[in-house]
N, C-alpha and C positions, 0 to 999 in steps of 0.2 A: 425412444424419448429424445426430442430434439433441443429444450432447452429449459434448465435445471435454472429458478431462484433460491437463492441459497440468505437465510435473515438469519443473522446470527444475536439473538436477543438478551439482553441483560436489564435491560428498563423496566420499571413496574407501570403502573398505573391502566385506566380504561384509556386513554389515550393511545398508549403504546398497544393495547390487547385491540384498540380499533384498527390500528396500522396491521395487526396480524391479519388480521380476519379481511381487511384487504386485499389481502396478497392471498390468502389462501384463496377464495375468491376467482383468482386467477386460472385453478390448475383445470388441466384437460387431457385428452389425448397425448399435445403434444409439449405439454409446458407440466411441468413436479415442480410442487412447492415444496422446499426441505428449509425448515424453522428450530433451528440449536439454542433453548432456552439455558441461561445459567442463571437468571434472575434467583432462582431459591425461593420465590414468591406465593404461597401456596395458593392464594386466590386466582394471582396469574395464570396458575398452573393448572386449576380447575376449570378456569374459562379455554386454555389449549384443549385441554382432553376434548372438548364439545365440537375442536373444528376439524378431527378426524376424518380423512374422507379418502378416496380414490384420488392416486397419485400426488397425495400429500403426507411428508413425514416430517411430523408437528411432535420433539423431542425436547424434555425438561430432565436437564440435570442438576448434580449441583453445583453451588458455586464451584470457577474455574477461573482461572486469568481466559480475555478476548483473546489472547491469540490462540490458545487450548481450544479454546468456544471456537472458532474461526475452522483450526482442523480439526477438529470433530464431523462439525456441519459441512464443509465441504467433500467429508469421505462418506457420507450418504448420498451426494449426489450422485446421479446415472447420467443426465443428461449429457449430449456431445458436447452444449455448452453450457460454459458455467456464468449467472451471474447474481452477484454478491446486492443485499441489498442492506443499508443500514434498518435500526427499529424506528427511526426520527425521518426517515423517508419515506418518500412515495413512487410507486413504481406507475407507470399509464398504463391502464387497461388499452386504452388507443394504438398504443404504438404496440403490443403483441402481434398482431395478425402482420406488419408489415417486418417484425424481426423476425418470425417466423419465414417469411417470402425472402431476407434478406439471407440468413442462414442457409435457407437451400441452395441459395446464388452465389454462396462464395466458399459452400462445403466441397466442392471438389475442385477448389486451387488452395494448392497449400501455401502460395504466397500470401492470403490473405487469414489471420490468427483470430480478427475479433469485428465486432459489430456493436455501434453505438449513434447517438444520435445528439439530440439539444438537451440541457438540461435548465432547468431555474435552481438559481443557486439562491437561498434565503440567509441574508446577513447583514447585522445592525439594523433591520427593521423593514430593509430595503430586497426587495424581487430585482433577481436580471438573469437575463434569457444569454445562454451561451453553448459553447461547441469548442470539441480542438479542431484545429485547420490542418490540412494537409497533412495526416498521418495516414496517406494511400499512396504515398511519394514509396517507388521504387527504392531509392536509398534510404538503408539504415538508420545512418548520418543524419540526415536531411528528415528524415521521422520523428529523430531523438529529439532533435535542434528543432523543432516546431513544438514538441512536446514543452522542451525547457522553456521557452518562451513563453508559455502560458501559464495563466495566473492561477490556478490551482490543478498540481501538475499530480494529478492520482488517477489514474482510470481504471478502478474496480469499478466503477459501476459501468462496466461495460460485457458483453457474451462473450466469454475470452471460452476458444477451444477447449475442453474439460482436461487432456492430454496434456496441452501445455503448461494450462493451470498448475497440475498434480506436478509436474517434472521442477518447474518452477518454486512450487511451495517446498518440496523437499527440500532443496541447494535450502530455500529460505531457512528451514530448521537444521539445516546445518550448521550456518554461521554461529560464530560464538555468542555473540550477545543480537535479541532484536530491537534494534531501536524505533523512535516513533515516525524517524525516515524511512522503512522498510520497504512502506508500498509505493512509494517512489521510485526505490531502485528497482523492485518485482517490475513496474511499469515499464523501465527502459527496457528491461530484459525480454519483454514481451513484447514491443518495441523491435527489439533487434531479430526478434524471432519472425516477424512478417508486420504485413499492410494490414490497415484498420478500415474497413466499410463502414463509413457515415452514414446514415438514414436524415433526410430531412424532414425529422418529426420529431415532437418534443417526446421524451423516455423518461425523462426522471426529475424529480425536484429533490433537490439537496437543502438541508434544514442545515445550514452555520450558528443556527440560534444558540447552541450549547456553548457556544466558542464564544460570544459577545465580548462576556468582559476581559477586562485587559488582562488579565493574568490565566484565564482560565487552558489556553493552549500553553503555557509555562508549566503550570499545574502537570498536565496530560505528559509533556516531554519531560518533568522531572521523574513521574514515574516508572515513566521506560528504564531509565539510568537505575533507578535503585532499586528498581525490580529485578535491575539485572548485576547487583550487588557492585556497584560502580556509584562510586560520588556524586552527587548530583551537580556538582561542579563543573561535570563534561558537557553538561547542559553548553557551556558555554564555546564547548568545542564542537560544538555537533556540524554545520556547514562545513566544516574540515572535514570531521569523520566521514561526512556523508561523502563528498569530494573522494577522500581514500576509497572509501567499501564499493564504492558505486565504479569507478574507475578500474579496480581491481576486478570487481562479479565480470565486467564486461571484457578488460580483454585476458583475462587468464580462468578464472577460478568458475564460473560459466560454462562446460566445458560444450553444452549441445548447443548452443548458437548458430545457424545454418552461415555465420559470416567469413572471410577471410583472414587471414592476418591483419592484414594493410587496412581493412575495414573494420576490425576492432578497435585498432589502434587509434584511428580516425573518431571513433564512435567515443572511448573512452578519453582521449583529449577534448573533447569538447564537452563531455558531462565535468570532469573534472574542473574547465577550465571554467564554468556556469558557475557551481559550486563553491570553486577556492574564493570567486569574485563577491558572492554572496558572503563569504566567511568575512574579505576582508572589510566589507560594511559593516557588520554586524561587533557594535558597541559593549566593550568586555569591563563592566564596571571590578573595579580592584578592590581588594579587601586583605592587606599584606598579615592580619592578623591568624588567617585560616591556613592551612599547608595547602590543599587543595586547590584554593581559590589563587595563591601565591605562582605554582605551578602551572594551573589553564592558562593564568598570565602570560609569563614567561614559554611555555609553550606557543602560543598566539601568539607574541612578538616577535619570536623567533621566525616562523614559517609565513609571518607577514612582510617580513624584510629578506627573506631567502630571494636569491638574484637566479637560483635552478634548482629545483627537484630533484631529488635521491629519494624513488619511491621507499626503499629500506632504510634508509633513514627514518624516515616519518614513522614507517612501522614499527622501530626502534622505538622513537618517542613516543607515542601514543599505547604501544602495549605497558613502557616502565610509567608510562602515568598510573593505566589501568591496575599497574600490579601496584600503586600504591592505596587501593583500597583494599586488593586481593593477589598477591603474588601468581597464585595458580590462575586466576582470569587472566593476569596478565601473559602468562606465560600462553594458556589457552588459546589467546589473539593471536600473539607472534604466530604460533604453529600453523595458524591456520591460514591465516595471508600472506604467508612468506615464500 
């Protein structure tokens, strides 16, 4: 089997059950369709049972948190590679037969990790047709740093090696807490692990429509934090955070990275250095009455007026924040990035 769609579903409605039966739609010979239901929805559930078929594994459980959903559905996959599809998306029938032609073209160099192509990205009302540029650059660096650059920097939706995938989602459950930056940093790491074959064809449309209104990506990050028994206060650390964990996955804690010292180091200065930049724009309204909210503060000003970096330090401050919702998180963290 050469390439595994992987929909990890939690959406009710015929809407969503038509986007199924799309993608099921799909399978063949060389393409399995694997669909991880957690919706709980028993209508849902009765319309899956019906799209049962040859080299489709179309599974309903029960409710779970997405990221549970996410590995589940990925550890049925077989295919060599893996790709992830949202329930609010669409995949091109179109573009299969030439990611199939693209796959065989770059299965046996293991400099190149993944395969993707155009997408239309749907949001505020508005279609626009896009691509990342230059992630087939020989350098790491030079991958990452075109990656950051771009305006919506996630590429699951792309055939990432099923191998790397799996090696990569491990590290991912290992970290202490997952936040709702995770697939970002998966990304650099993937990233750092080889070159990406672009297709000039459209692959996929991305639906932003859930995000519209103004608070609702707020919503989505505060749950990450409190799901992960942390204040929702860190909300307001999270570009820092990101900056630290992203920084750290890449040049230490990472450990199969095909890269060099000198080229981690390189790789990891300049995520970090995207990141911290992003932190210092991002506007931290006060609220001196909460502990929490008093703390991110003070946290934040601190590390905004720092003249240099003491990565232990930061890890310092950011684990005693965390242990002040949960002593043992906090201590959790230290252990584990230190």
């Amino acid at each position: 089997m050469k390439l595994s769609f992987v929909m990890c579903s939690n959406r009710k409605g015929l809407a969503t059950i038509a986007r199924v039966a799309n993608l099921a739609a799909l399978a063949s010979d060389d393409v399995e369709i694997v669909v991880h239901d957690n919706s709980g929805d028993p209508e849902k559930q009765d319309f899956l049972a019906k799209m049962q078929g040859p080299n489709r594994k179309i599974v309903s459980v029960n409710p779970c948190s997405s990221w549970e959903n996410m590995v589940q559905a990925v550890a049925l996959a077989t295919g060599d590679y893996i790709f992830e599809v949202g329930d609010d998306d669409d995949v091109s029938s179109f573009s299969i037969p030439p990611f199939l032609k693209a796959i065989d073209e770059i299965d046996a160099d293991p400099s190149y990790v993944m395969v993707n192509g155009f997408y239309i990205i749907e949001a505020g009302g508005q279609s626009a047709l896009y691509a990342y540029e230059n992630l087939d650059s020989p350098s790491p660096a030079g991958r990452v740093a075109s990656f950051l650059s771009s305006p919506y920097c996630v590429l699951t939706f792309s055939a990432i090696r099923r191998s790397l995938r799996s090696n990569i989602d491990a590290f991912s459950r290992s970290m202490p807490f997952r936040f709702a930056y995770l697939d970002q940093i998966q990304s650099a790491l993937w990233l750092c692990s080889g070159r990406v074959r672009r297709m000039d064809r459209l692959t996929y449309a991305y639906d932003l429509q859930n995000w519209a209104s103004p608070d609702r990506g707020r919503k989505a990050d505060l749950r990450f934090f409190t799901d992960a028994g942390v204040d929702a206060s860190a909300l307001r650390l999270k570009e820092l955070i990101n900056a630290f964990e992203g920084a750290k996955a890449i040049t230490q804690k990472y450990a199969e990275l095909p890269l060099t010292t000198d080229q981690r180091l390189d790789v990891g200065r300049a995520w970090f250095g995207h990141k911290f930049e992003r932190f210092c724009r991002t506007s931290i309204p006060d609220n001196p009455a909460a502990l929490f909210d008093r703390e991110s503060v003070a946290l934040a000003d601190k590390w905004r007026a720092a003249s240099e970096f003491d990565f232990r330090a930061l890890l310092t401050d950011l684990s005693d924040f965390f242990a002040l919702s949960d002593p043992a998180a906090g201590q959790q963290y230290y252990d584990f990035w230190k």
